[in-house]
N, C-alpha and C positions, 0 to 999 in steps of 0.2 A: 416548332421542333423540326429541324431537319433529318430527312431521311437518308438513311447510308443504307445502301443495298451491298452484298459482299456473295461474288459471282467465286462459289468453291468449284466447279466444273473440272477444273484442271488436277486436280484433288483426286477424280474417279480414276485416270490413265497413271497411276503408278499407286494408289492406296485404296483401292476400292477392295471392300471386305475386311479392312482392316480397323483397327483402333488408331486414333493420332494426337496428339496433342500439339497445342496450335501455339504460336507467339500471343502477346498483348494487342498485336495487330489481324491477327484472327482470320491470317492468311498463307502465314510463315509454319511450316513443321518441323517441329522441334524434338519429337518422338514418335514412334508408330510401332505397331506388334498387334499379336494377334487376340490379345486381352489387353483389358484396361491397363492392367498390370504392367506389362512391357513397354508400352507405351508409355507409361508415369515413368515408368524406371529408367528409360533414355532419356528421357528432359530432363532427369535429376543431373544424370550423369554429364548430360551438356552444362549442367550448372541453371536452368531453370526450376524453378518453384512455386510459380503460379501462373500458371496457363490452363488454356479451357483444353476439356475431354471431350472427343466425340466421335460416334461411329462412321466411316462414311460404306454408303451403301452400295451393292455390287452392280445397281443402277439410277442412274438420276430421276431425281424425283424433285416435283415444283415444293417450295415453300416458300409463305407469304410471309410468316412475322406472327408476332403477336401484336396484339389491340387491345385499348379497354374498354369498355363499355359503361 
């Protein structure tokens, strides 16, 4: 299984503390606000419908992945 690593860094310096919703390629923003809400509600309005929700934080922080075990 190949591993894809995907470096959000650049994500802190204009949405940090915010909500965002990301493209299929889960690097692209396609909405942002300060609830989930606003966020969903701008990707609609772009004409997206199924893209990932997530918070990003007012500082970086390391994560690794999941694994199974």
């Amino acid at each position: 299984m190949e591993k894809i690593y995907i470096d959000w860094t650049h994500l802190y310096e204009k949405y940090a503390g915010l909500w965002v919703v990301l493209d299929d390629d889960e690097e692209t923003v396609v909405g942002s606000g300060n609830t989930p809400e606003e966020a969903l509600d701008q990707a609609k309005l772009r004409g997206f419908r199924h893209a990932a929700l997530t918070f990003v934080p007012t500082e970086v922080i390391t994560f690794a992945g999941q694994y199974e075990i």
